[in-house]
C-alpha angles and dihedrals in degrees: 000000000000122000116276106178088106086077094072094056118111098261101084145043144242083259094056088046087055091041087053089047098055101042089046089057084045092050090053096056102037113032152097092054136197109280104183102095094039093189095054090047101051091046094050083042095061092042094058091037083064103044094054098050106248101109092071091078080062094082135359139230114268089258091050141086122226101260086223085187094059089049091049099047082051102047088052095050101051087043102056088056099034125005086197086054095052086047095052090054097048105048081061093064088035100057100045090033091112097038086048082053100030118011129126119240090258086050093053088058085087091059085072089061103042102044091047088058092248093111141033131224130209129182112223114193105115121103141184091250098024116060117141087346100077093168084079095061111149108179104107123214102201122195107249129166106303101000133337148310124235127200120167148086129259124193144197090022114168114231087030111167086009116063127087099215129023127214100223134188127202140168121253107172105242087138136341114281139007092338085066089073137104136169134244135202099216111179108215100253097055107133115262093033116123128175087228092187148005114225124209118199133178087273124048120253134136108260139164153171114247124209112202102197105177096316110185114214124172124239094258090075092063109102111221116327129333117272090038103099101114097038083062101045093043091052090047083050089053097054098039094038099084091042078065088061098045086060097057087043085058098053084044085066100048097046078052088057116045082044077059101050091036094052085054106053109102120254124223094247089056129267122045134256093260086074087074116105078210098060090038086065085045087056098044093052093055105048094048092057080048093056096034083052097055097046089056095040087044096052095045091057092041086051094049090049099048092065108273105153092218132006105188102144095049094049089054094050090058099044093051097045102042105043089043086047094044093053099054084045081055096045093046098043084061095046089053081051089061108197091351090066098073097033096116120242082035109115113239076044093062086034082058098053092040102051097058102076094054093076087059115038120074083031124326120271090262087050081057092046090049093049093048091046094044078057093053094049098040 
């Protein structure tokens, strides 16, 4: 099992050690599961998320904060046994992350859903020409009689082809740039929405690239007033960075510790390879960017919960240097498997091919560098 000393450190509570039990307990009957129809298992993922209790940390009651600890400890947990499990979790906080922060009371009514496992979110602000940059945001979101009109294309958006409402956002001119936006709440079956193409990618997730042709939606899916859209979306990416994090960190643990368990076993010629002073320093190197991950992604989610307004400097933080950490543990982890390492179906092989995008998606690894910069020199 992976080290879970981390749990006693001051950050959390009595409550998050129980969160982290019983989820634990969960993780060892029902994961891994079977990957090789991704849809079916998403869907069955966030069904039995649901059942069992844990997608209510996904969102919170109108009178309530996101507990961003408890969505973190998750997400490394279910991380460190499935990478599609934790996906499947996340991209239930992500895509209701606006309407958790900014929705109407109507609009919350889809929380109930979602963290009860009967609906599936998906955040739709990627396009072909505005990735990190979402100043460059092209999808418009024109007045019409009764709401607004919607023409454009999203890519790369999680939950693609699966989910049953989209988080959209569109621009709507109330000023250039990134202050002419505004976000939008689109059930699935609203009228001008294709799924224009499937996208397969070197893990597998459920993505797709999304055609807006004239899609009508009502003023009531607007979520909160028009041009807010990225302060929206910038204040969702604040909570649910660090969470990002948390999930490489997870996978962290668990490349630790199948190069732990790999180092031990006894060779035919007698000893292991852990008696090596050469491994040792392997070793060494990876448990302290464990443990340097969690701090960071541990003090960004204290300082969340214990009231910041915002914490973008320390979620970045967390997001640059875990996922960049997790993916040399990884690395490392498959060269101490020697040949093993890269057979497919074999662990450290499937860590390998997880951990990448995680360096991509919530804002690559060099936005990260520029946000925490901008912090320095401000």
């Amino acid at each position: 099992m992976a080290d879970r000393s981390f749990l006693d450190w001051p950050f959390f509570e009595p409550r998050h050690r129980e969160l982290s039990a019983a989820l634990e307990a969960w993780c060892a009957v029902h994961l891994p599961v079977d990957h090789g129809d991704v849809d079916a298992a998403c869907k069955a993922l966030v069904a039995a998320l649901g059942q069992a209790g844990f997608l209510r940390h996904s969102g919170a009651d109108a009178d309530e904060a996101l507990d961003v600890r408890s969505l973190c400890l998750i997400r490394e947990t279910l991380a460190r046994h499935d990478a599609l499990a934790d996906f499947a979790f996340a991209m239930q906080g992500l895509g209701m992350g606006a309407v958790t922060l900014f929705g109407s009371e109507a609009q919350r009514a889809w929380l109930e859903k979602t963290r009860s496992g009967r609906a599936i979110a998906a955040f739709a602000l990627t396009e072909p020409g505005a990735g990190s940059d979402v100043a460059n945001t092209a999808t418009l979101a024109e007045r019409a009689p009764g709401g607004w009109r919607l023409s454009g294309e999203k890519t790369y958006i999680s939950n693609g082809g699966i989910a049953d409402l989209y988080l959209i956002f569109a621009r709507t001119g109330e000023a250039p740039g990134a202050r002419g936006l505004s976000a939008f709440l689109m059930p699935a079956d609203s009228a001008g929405l294709t799924i224009a193409e499937r996208i397969e990618v070197i893990a597998p997730h459920p993505l797709a690239r999304l055609k807006l042709d004239g899609v009508m939606l009502p003023d009531a899916a607007l979520i909160g007033r028009p041009g807010e859209g990225f302060k929206i979306a910038m204040s969702v990416l604040d909570v649910f960075r660090p969470t990002v994090g948390a999930a490489a960190l997870g996978m962290a643990r668990r490349g630790l510790d199948e190069a732990l368990a790999r180092v031990r076993r006894p060779r035919a010629g007698g000893g292991t390879l852990a008696d090596h002073q050469i491994v040792q320093g392997h070793l060494a190197d990876m448990a302290v960017r464990v443990d340097a991950a969690a701090l960071l992604v541990y003090r960004a989610a204290w300082t969340k919960d214990m009231g910041a307004p915002r914490i973008t400097r320390e979620a970045a933080m967390a997001k640059l240097y875990a996922t960049e950490a997790a993916q040399e543990v990884i690395d490392t982890a498959l060269q101490l498997h020697g040949g093993d390492g890269v057979r497919h179906g074999s662990a450290v092989e499937a860590l390998y091919r997880d951990i990448r995008a995680l360096r991509i998606y919530e804002g690559a690894s060099d936005v990260q560098r520029v946000v925490i910069a901008r912090s320095v020199l401000g």
